[in-house]
C-alpha distance (Angstrom), angle and dihedral (degrees) to the residues before:
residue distance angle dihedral
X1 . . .
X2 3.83 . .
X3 4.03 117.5 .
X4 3.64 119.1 -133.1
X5 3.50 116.2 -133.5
X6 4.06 124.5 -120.3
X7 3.81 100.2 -93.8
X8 3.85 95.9 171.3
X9 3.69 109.9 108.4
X10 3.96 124.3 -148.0
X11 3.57 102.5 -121.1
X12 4.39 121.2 -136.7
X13 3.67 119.4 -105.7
X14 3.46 108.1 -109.3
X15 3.65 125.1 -149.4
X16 3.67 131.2 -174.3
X17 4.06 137.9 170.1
X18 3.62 103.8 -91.3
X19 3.61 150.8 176.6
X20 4.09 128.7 -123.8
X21 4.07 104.5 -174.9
X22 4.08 95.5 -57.9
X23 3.98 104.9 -21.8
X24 3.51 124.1 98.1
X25 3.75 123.0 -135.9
X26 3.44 139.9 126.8
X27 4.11 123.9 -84.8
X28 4.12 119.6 -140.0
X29 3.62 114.6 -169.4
X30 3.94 99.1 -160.8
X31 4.08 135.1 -162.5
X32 3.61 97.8 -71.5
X33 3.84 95.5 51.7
X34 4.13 87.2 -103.0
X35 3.59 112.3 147.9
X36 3.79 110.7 -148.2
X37 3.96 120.1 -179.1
X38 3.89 125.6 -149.4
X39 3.73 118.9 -150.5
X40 4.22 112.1 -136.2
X41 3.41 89.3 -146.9
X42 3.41 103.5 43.4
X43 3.55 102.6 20.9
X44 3.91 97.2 -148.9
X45 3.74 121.6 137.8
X46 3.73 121.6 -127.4
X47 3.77 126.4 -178.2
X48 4.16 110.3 -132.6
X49 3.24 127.4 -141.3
X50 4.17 127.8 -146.3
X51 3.68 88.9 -103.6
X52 4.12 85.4 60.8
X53 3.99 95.0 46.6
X54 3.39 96.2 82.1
X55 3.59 87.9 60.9
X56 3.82 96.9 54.6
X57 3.46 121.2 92.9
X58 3.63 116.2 -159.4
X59 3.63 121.0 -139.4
X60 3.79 113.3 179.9
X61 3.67 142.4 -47.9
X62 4.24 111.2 -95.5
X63 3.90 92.1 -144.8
X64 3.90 86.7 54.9
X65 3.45 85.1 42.7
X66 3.98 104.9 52.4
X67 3.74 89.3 44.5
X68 4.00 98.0 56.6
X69 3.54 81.7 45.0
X70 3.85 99.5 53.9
X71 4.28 81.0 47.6
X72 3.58 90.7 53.4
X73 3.83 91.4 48.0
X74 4.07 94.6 45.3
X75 4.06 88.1 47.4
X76 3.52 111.7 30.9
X77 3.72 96.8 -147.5
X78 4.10 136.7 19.2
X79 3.87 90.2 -105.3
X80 3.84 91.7 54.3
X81 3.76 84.5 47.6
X82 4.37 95.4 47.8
X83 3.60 93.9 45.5
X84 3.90 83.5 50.5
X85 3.59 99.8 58.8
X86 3.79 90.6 31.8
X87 4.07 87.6 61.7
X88 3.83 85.6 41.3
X89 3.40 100.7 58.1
X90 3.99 90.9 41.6
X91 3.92 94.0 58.9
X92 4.25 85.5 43.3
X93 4.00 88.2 50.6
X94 4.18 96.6 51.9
């Protein structure tokens, strides 16, 4: 009898600026598909429930964030950044 292997994948916490009714914080959705919230002010932790998701407000993902960053840092501006990948894809293409 042949074993199947484990295909089930553990997914990465994802964490984004958020916010809970007017305070701003940052919002981790964990492992276990948990959403916890952390105050900026405060900086305590609090797991939400579904009855609070409708009063989170999601902002945008940090990891997204951090990278557009680091492009905006290597280029200095979106046309540096166009012309870039337009060049790029030119010298891939011949």
């Amino acid at each position: 009898m042949a074993t199947v292997p484990n295909t089930t994948t553990q997914r990465n916490p994802k964490a984004a600026y958020a916010y809970l009714d007017d305070v701003h914080g940052i919002a981790l959705l964990a492992h276990d598909t948990t959403v916890h919230f952390q105050a900026s002010g405060t900086g305590l932790w609090q797991t939400l429930t579904n009855a609070d998701m409708p009063r989170l407000q999601m902002l945008g993902r940090l990891d997204l964030i951090a990278a557009q960053k680091l492009d905006d840092e290597r280029f200095g501006s979106l046309y540096a950044l166009i012309e870039y990948r337009n060049t790029e894809h030119a010298r891939v293409a011949a």
